[in-house]
C-alpha positions as CSV (number, residue, x, y, z in Angstrom):
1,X,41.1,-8.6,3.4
2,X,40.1,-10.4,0.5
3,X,38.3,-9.1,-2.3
4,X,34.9,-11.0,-1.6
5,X,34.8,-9.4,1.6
6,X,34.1,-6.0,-0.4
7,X,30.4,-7.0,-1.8
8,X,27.7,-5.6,0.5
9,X,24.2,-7.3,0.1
10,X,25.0,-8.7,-3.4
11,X,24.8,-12.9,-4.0
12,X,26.9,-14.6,-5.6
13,X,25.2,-15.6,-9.5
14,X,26.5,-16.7,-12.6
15,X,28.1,-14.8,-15.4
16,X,26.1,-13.8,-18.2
17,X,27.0,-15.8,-21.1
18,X,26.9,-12.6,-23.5
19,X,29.3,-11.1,-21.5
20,X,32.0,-14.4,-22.1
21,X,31.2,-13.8,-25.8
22,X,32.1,-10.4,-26.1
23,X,35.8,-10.9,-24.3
24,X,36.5,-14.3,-25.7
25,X,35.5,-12.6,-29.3
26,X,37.7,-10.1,-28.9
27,X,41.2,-11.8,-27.7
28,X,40.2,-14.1,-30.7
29,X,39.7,-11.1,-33.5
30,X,42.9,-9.6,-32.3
31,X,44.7,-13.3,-32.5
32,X,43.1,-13.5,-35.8
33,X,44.5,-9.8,-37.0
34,X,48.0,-10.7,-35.8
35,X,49.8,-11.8,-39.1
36,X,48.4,-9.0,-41.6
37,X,48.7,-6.8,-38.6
38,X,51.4,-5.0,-39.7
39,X,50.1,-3.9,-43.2
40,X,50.6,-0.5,-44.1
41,X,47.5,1.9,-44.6
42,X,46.9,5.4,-45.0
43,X,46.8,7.7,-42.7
44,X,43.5,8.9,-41.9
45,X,43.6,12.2,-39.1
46,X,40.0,12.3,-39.4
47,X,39.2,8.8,-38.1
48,X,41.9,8.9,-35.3
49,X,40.0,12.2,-34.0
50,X,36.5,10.2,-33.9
51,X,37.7,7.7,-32.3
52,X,39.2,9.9,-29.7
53,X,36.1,11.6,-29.2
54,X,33.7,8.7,-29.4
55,X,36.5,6.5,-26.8
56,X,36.5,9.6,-24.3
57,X,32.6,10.0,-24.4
58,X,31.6,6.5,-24.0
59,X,34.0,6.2,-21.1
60,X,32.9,9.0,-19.7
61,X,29.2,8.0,-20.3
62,X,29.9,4.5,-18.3
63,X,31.3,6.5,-15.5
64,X,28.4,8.4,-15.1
65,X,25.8,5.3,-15.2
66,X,28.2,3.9,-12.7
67,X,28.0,6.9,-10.3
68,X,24.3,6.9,-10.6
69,X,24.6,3.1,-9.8
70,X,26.3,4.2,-6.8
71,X,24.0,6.9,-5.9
72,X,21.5,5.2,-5.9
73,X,22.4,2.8,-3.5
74,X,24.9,0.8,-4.6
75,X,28.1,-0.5,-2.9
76,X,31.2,1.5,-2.9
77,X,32.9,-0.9,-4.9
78,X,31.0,0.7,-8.0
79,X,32.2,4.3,-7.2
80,X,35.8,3.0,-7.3
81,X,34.9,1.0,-10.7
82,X,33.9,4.4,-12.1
83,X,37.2,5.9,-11.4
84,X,38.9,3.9,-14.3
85,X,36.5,4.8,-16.7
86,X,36.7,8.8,-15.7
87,X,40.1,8.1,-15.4
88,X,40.4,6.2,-18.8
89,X,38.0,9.5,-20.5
90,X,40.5,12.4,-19.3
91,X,43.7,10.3,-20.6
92,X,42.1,10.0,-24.0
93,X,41.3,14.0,-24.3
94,X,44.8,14.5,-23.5
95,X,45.9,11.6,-26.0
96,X,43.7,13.7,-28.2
97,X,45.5,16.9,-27.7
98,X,48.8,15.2,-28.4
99,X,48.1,13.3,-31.3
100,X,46.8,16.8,-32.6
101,X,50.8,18.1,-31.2
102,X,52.3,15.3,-33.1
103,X,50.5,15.7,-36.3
104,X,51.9,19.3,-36.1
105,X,55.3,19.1,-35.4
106,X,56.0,15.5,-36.6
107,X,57.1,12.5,-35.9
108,X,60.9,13.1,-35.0
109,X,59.7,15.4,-32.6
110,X,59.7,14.6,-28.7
111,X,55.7,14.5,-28.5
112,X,55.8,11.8,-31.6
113,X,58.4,9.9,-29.9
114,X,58.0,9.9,-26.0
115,X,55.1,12.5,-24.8
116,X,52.1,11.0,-27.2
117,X,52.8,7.1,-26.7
118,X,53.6,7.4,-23.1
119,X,50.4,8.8,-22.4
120,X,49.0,6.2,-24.8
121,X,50.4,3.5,-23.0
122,X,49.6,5.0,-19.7
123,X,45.8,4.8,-20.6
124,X,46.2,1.2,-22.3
125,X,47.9,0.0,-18.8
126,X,46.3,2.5,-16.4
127,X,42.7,1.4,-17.3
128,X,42.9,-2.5,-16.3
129,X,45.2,-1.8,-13.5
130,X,42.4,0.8,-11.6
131,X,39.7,-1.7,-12.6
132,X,41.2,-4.6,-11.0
133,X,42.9,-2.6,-7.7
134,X,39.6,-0.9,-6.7
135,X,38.0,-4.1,-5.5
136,X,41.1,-4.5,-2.9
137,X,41.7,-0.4,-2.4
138,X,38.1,-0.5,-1.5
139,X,38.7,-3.8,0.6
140,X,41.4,-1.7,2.7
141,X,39.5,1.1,3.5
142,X,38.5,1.4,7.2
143,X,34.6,0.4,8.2
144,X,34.1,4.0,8.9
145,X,35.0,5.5,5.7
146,X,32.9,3.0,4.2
147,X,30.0,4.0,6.5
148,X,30.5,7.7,6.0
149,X,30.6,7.4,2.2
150,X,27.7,5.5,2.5
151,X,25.8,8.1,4.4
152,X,27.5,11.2,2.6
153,X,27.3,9.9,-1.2
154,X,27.7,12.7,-3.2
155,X,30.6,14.5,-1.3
156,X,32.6,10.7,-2.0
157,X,31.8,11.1,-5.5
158,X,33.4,14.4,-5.3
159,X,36.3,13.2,-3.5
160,X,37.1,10.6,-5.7
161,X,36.4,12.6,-8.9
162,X,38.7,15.0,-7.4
163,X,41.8,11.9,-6.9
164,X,40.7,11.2,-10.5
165,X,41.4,14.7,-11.9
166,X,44.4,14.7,-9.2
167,X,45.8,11.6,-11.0
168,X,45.5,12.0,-14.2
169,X,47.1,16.0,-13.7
170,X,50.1,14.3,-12.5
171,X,50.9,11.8,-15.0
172,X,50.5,14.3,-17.6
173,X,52.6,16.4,-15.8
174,X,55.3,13.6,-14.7
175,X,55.4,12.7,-18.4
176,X,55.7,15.9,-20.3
177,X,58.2,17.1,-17.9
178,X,60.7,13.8,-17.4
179,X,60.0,13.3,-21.0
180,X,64.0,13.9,-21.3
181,X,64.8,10.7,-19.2
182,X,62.1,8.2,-20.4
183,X,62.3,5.6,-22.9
184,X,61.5,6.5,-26.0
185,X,58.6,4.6,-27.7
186,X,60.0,5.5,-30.9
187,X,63.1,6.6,-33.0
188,X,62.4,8.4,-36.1
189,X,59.3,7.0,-36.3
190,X,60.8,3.3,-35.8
191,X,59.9,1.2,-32.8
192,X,62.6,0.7,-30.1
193,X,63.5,-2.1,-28.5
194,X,63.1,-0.5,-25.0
195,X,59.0,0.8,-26.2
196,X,58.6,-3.4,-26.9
197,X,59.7,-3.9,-23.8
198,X,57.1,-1.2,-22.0
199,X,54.5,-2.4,-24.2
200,X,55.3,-6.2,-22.8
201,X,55.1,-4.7,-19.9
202,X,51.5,-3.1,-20.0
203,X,50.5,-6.1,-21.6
204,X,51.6,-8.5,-18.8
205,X,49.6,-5.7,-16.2
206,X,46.6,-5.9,-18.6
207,X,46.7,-9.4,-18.6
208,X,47.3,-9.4,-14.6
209,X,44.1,-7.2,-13.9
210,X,42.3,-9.6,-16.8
211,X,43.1,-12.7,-14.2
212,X,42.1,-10.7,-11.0
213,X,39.1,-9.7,-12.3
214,X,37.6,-12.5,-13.7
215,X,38.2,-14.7,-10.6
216,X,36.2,-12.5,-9.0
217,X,33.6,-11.9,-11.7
218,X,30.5,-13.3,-9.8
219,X,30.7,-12.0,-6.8
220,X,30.4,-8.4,-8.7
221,X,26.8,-6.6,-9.3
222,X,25.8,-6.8,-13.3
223,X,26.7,-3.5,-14.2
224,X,30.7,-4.1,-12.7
225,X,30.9,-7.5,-14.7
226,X,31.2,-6.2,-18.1
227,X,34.7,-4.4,-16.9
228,X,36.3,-7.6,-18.2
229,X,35.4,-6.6,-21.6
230,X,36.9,-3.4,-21.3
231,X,40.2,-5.4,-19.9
232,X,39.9,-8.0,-22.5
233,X,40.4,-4.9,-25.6
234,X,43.2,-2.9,-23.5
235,X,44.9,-6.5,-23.6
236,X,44.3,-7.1,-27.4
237,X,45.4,-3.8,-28.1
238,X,48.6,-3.9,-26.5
239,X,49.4,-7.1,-28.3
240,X,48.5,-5.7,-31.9
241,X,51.2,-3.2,-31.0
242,X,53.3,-5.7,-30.1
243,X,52.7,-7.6,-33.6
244,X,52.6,-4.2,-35.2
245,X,54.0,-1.2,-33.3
246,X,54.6,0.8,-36.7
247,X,51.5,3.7,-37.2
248,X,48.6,3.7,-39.4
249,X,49.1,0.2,-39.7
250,X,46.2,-2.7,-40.0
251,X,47.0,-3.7,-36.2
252,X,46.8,0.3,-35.5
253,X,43.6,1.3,-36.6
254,X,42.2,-2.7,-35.5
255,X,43.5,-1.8,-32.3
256,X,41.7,1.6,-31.7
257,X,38.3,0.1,-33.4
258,X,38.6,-2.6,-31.0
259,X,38.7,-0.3,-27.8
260,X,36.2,1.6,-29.4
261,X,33.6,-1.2,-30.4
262,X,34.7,-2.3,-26.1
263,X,33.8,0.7,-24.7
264,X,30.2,0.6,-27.0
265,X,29.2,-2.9,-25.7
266,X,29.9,-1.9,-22.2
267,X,28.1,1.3,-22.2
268,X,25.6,-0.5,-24.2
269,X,25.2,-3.2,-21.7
270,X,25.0,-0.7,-18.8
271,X,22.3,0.9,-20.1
272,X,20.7,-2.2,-20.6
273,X,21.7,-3.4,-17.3
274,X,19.9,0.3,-16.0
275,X,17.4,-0.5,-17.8
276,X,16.4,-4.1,-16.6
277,X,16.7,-2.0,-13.1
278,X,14.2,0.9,-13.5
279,X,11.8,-2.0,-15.0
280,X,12.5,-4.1,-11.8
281,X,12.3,-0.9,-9.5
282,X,8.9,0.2,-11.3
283,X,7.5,-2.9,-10.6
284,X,8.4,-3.0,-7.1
285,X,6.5,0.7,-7.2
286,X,3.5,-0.7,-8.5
287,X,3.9,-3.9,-5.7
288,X,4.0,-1.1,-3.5
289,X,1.0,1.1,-4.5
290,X,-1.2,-2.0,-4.8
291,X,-0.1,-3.2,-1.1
292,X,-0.7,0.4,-0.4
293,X,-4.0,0.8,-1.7
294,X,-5.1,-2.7,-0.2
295,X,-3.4,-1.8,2.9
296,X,-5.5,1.1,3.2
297,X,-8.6,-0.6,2.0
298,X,-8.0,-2.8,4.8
299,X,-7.4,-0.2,7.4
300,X,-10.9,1.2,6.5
301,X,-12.3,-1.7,7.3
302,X,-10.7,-2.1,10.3
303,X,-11.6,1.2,11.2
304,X,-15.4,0.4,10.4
305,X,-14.9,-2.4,12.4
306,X,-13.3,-0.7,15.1
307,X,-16.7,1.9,14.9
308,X,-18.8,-0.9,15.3
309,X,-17.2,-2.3,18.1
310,X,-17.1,1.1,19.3
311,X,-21.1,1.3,19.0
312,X,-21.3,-2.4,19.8
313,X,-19.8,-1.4,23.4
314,X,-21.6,1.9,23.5
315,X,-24.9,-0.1,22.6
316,X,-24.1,-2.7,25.5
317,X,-23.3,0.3,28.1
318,X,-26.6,1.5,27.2
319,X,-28.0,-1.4,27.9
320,X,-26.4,-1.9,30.8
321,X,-27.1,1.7,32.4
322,X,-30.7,1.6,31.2
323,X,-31.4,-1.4,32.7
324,X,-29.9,-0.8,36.1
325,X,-32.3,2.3,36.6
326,X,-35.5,1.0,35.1
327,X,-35.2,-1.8,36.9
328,X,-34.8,-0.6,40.1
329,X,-38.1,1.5,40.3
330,X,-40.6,-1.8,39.6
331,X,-38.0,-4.2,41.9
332,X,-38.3,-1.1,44.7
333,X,-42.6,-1.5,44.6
334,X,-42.1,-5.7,44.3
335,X,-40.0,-5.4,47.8
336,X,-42.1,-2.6,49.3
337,X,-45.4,-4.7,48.8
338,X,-43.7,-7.8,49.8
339,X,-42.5,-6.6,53.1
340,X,-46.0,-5.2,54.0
341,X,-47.6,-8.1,53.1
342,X,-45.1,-10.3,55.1
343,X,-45.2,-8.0,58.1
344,X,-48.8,-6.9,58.2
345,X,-50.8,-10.0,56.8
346,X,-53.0,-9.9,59.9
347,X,-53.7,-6.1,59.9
348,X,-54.6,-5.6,56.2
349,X,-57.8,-5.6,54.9
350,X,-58.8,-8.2,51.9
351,X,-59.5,-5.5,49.4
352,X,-56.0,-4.2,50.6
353,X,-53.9,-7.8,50.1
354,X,-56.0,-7.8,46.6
355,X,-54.8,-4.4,45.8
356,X,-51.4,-5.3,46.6
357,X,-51.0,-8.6,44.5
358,X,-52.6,-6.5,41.4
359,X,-50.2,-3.7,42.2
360,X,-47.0,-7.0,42.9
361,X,-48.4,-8.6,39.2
362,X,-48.5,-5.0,37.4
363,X,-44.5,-4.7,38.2
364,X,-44.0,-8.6,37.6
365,X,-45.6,-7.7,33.9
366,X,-43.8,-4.3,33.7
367,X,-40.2,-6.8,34.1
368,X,-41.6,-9.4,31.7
369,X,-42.2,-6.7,29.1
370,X,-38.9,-5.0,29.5
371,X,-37.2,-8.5,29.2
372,X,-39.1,-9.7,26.3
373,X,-37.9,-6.0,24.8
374,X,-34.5,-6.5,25.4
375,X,-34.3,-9.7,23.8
376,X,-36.2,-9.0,20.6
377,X,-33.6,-5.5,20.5
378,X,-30.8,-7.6,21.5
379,X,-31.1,-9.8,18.5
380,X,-32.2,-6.7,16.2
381,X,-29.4,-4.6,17.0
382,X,-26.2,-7.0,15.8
383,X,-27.2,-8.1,12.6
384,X,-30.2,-7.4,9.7
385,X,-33.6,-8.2,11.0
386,X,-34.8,-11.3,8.6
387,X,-38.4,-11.4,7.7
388,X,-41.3,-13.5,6.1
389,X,-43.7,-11.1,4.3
390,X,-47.0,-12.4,3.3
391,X,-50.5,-11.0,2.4
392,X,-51.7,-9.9,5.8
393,X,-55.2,-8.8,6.1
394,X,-55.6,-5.6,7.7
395,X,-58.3,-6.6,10.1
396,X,-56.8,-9.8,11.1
397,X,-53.7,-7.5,12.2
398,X,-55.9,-5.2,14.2
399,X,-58.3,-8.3,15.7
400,X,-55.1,-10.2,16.6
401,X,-53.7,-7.0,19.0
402,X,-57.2,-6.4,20.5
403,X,-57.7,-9.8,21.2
404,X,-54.8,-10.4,23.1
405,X,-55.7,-7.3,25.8
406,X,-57.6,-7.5,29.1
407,X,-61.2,-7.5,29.3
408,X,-60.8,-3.7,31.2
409,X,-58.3,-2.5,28.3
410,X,-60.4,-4.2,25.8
411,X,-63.4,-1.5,26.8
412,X,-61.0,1.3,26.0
413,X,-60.6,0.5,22.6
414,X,-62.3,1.3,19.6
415,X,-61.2,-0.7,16.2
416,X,-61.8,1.2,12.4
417,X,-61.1,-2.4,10.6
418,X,-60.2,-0.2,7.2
419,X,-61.4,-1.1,3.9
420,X,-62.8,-4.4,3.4
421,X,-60.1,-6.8,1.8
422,X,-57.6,-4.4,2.4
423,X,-54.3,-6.5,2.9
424,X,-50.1,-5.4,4.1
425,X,-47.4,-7.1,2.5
426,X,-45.1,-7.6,5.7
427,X,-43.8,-10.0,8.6
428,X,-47.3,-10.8,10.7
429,X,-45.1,-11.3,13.6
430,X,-43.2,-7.9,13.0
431,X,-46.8,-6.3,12.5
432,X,-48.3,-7.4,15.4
433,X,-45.0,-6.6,17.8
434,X,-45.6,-2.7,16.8
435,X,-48.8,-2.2,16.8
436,X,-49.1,-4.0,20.4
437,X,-46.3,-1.7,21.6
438,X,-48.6,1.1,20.2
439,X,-51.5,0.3,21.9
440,X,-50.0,-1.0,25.3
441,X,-48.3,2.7,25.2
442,X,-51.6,4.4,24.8
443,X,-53.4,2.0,27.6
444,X,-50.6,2.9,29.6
445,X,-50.4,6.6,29.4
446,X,-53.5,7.6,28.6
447,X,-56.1,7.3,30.9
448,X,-59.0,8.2,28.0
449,X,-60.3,6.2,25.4
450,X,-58.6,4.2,22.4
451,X,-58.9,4.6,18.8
452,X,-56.9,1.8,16.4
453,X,-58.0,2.3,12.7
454,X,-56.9,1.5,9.4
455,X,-56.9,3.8,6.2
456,X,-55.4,3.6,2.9
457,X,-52.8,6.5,1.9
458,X,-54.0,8.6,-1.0
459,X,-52.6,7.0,-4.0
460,X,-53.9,3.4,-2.6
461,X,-50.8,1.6,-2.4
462,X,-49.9,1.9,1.2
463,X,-51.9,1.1,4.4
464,X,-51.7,3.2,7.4
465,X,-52.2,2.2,10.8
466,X,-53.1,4.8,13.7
467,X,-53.3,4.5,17.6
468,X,-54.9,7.5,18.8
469,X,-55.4,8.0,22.5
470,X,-56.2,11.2,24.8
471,X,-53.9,11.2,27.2
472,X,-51.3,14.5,27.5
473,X,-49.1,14.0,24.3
474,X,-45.4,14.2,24.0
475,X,-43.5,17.2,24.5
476,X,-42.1,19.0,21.5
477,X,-38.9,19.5,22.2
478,X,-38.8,15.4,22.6
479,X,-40.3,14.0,19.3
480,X,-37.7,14.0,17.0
481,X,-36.0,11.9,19.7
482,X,-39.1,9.6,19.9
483,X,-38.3,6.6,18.0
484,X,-34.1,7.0,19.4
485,X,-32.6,3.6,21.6
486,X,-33.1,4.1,24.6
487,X,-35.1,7.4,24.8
488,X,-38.5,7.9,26.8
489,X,-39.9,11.5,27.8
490,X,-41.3,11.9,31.5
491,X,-45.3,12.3,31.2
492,X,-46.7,14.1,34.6
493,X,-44.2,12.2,36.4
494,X,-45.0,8.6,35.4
495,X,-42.0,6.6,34.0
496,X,-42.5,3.2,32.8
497,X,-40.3,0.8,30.8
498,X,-36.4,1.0,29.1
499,X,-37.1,3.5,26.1
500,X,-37.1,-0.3,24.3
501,X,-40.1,-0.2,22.4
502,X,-40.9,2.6,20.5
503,X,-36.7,2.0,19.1
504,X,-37.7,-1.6,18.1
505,X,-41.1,-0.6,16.5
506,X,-38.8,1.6,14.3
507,X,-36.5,-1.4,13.4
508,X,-39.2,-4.0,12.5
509,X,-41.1,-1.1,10.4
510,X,-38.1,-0.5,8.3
511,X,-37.3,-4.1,8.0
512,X,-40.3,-4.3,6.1
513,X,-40.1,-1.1,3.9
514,X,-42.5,0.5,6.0
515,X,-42.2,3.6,8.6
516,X,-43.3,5.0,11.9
517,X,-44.3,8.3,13.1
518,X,-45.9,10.7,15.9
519,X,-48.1,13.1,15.0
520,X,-50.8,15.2,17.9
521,X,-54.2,14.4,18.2
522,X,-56.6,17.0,18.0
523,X,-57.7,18.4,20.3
524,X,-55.4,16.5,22.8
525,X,-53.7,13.2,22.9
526,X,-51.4,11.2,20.8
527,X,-51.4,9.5,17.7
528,X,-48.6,6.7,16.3
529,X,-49.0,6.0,13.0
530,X,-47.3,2.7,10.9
531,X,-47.5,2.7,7.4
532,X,-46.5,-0.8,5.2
533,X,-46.9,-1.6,2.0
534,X,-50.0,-2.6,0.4
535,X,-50.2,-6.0,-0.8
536,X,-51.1,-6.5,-4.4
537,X,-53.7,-9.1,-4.8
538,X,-56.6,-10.0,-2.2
539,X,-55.0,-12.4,0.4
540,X,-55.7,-15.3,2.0
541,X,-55.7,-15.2,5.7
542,X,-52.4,-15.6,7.1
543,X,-50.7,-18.5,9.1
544,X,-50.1,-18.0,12.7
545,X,-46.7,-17.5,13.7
546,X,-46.3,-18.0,17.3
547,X,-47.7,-14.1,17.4
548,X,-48.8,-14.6,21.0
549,X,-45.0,-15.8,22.3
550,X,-43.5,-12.8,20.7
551,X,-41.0,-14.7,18.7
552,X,-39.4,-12.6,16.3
553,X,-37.6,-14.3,13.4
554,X,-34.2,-12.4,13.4
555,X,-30.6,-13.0,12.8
């Protein structure tokens, strides 16, 4: 399995150009440092001790962003990248503790001349050779130990910092205790020719990993590209020992400055690299909230919409229901009176066939009213009513209801015109619809006089219009229901109409910023009340609207 078969959800994209600075800088520093590498310095124990520490924490730092990385959600191929730099930290704090050895016991001693630069070496050539191998150890690995480490995160980064720990134990250990039968790097503090030879040797891995690496460079995430740095100062190092394996030499210290000034650049670019992704993965957060926030704002309104359709279909069964009751009752009398009419033409009477077409026409009118209702409610009750106010006089509103009675209901009714010049700002069309309804209610109900007056309210700036009759009133219990859709008490058995009117006389009052109301009549009887706005100025009279068609403007 190739390498490239390793990178899960990542595109291939070019190589940041920084990052080809940084290597080709530092393979050209150490090139540069190659023929005064070998010039003699003093020895400085202080500055070989901060580098250790610095080397082993900024190693171990990148290991930890690189864990993170991998906890996070990254590929596995990161995890294994992070064991070169643990792996890389650990060998330094025991390169520490020798150099400390070798300081004390000097440098004839077996930790000067084999334990010390065998571990040295170990780190310079273990580092690149982990970095590069990790791509294609990870590329062996069987699908289902991918998946599980994927599912199970933190138990593989306990596993692998385990192997870390494991393998850096037992090169410490291999070394220390075959430190008899290796080469020695050193002889009395002079380079041997068989140390050149294993420092060729890490050189040429170094410089292997450098190749494998880099050939594979852009199909790695950001934060695994800048390994090549890392490789790049193992393989300058190793040749400033080559061109000056002597210590405390110019190529020495050049050599640990460069691996140190590696290791900042990388962790420094990590960060920045982490950086660039909490910025990226805040931003997705905010995309997020404001998709959330418009995703709810839209489910509101489909929920509003989904009430209104709710109401819509409720308003329609209403309808539906109302209709198919009320209707039956004046239909029923229509067929009754037909069939006797049909059947016993000859045997009636001609007061009887009279009374029977008056009774046929009352029912006929009793359907015509309910169906001019229902239209005038069915185009109220979707949208917002739309009306024309103008300066309506007040006794032009009350002479246009009376006029349009019967001579016999006409005899019923008293009229109170109201103050002279008194005027409503409202629809004339809307005014005349409710106070009709109010006063066909009372001639139907009421088998007493009529009373339709007009009065200002007490401050003058409202007019209010009263039908009084004395017929048997509503019941209590049913007048805060009064002016409901669809709602109509049962008066001493009679029952006329859909529970229409009274609900539209409500609708058309509001429309124009006025109200309606029940209130008893003393000592019996009923008593609707509208109240609209006064207009401001004396009016003309106003235009006809088609009031006798009972068109009402809505939409």
């Amino acid at each position: 399995m190739c390498p490239e078969s390793i990178v899960e959800r990542q595109d291939e994209g070019p190589v940041r150009r920084s990052l080809w600075v940084c290597a080709i800088t530092v393979v050209a520093v150490t090139l540069a440092m190659v023929p005064v590498a070998d010039l003699r310095l003093a020895v400085h124990p202080n500055l070989i001790n901060a580098f250790f520490v610095l080397m082993a924490a900024a190693d171990l730092l990148t290991a930890h962003l690189l864990i993170q990385q991998f906890l996070a959600g990254g590929r596995p191929a990161t995890l294994g990248l992070s064991t070169a730099y643990l792996y890389s930290a650990l060998m330094m704090v025991l390169y520490g503790v020798s150099f400390t050895r070798i300081l004390r016991t000097g440098d004839d001693s077996r930790w000067s001349e084999v334990c010390g630069p065998w571990l040295f070496l170990l780190l310079l050539g273990g580092f690149p050779v982990l970095a590069a191998a990790q791509q294609y150890v990870v590329a062996a690995l069987p699908e289902r130990w991918i998946a599980l480490a994927e599912r199970r995160r933190r138990a593989a980064v306990a596993v692998v910092t385990a192997a870390v720990f494991a393998l850096v134990i037992a090169v410490t250990v291999a070394v220390v205790g075959a430190a008899a039968w290796l080469p020695r790097i050193y002889r009395d503090g002079t380079p041997t020719t068989a140390g050149q030879w294993v420092v060729g040797a890490v050189l040429a891995a170094a410089a292997a990993a450098l190749l494998a690496v880099v050939r594979n460079l852009r199909h790695r995430p950001p934060v695994e590209q800048w390994v090549a740095v890392a490789i790049s100062a193992s393989a300058a190092t190793a040749i400033l020992f080559l061109a000056a394996p002597h210590r405390y030499t110019l190529g020495y210290y050049t050599a640990r400055v460069t691996l140190l000034i590696a290791s900042g650049v990388v962790l420094l670019a990590l960060l920045a690299e982490s950086a660039g992704l909490y910025r990226k993965l805040s931003a997705a957060h905010e995309g997020l909230d404001r998709a959330h926030r418009e995703l709810s704002r839209r489910a509101e309104h489909l929920a509003a919409a989904n009430r209104d359709l709710e109401a819509a279909g409720a308003w329609k069964s209403d309808i539906i229901a109302t209709l198919t009751h009320e209707i039956n009752q004046p239909l029923a009398v229509i067929s009754a009176y037909s069939e006797e009419l049909t059947q016993e033409w000859d045997l009636t009477s001609e007061d009887e066939r009279r009374a029977a077409v008056r009774a046929l026409g009352g029912r006929v009118d009793q359907l015509l009213d309910m169906a001019a209702h229902l239209l005038a409610l069915c185009r109220a009750e979707p949208g917002e009513i739309h009306t024309q106010p103008v300066a309506l006089p007040v006794a032009q509103a009350i002479s246009r209801v009376t006029d349009n009675l019967t001579r016999q209901a006409r005899a019923r009714v008293s009229v109170d015109h109201g103050p002279d010049g008194a005027a409503v700002w409202a629809d004339p069309v809307h005014t005349h619809e409710v106070l009709t309804n109010f006063v066909t209610n009372a001639i139907k109900y009421s088998p007493g006089d009529i009373h339709v007056s007009a009065v200002l309210d007490g401050h003058g700036d409202e007019v209010l219009f009263a039908v009084t009759d004395e017929g048997n009133g509503v019941p209590p219990d049913f007048v805060e229901h009064l002016f409901d859709r669809f709602t109509q008490a049962d008066q001493t058995g009679r029952r006329t109409g859909a529970g229409f009117g009274l609900y539209l006389s409500r609708l058309l009052a509001e429309a124009n910023h006025g109200r309606v109301w029940y209130e008893d009549a003393v000592p019996h009887g009923s008593r609707f009340v509208l109240r609209l706005p006064r207009a401001p100025h004396r009016p003309e009279t106003a235009p006809a609207r088609d009031l006798a068609g009972g068109e009402l403007p809505l939409s």
